[in-house]
N, C-alpha and C positions, 0 to 999 in steps of 0.2 A: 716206751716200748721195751720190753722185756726181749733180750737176745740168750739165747740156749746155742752151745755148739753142739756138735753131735756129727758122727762117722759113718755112712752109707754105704755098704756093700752089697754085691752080688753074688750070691751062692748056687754057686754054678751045680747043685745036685737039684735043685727046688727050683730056679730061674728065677728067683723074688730078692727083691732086695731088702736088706737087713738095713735098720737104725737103729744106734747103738750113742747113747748119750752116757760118754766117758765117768767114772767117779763115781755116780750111782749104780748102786749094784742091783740089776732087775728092772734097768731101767732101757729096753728094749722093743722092738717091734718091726713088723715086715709089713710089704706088701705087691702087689704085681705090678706096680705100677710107682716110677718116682711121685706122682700124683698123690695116688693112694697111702703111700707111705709117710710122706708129710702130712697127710691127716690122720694118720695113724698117731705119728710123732708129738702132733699138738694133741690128742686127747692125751698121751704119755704123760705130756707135761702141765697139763691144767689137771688131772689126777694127782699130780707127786703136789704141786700147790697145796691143792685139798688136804692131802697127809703135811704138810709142811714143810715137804722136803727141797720146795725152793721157797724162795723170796715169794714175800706177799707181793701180788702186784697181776695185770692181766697178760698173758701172752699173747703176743702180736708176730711173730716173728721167729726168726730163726738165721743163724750163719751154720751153713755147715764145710765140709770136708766128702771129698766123693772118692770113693778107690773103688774102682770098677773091675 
């Protein structure tokens, strides 16, 4: 299993919550929903795969960090 950290916010002018995976730059994404936004987050990161920008390997998962 392939673990990704990454920082979840809510932007209180839009009401959607931001994921934002540290280190990569552009490596981002929302959604209206904490639901929504972890799928959002795993297309992120099976895209940066495809470009090589993580570890070969499949993503299963994720740890993250929530500031609300």
């Amino acid at each position: 299993m392939k673990t990704v950290e990454f920082t979840i916010e809510k932007c209180r002018d839009t009401n959607q919550y931001v994921g934002i995976i540290p280190g990569i730059s552009g490596a981002h994404t929302q959604g209206e929903s904490i639901k929504s936004l972890l799928d959002n987050l795993k297309e992120v990161c099976e895209l940066l795969e495809v470009k090589g920008v993580l570890l070969t390997g499949q993503y299963e998962g994720a740890a993250y960090r929530v500031a609300l």
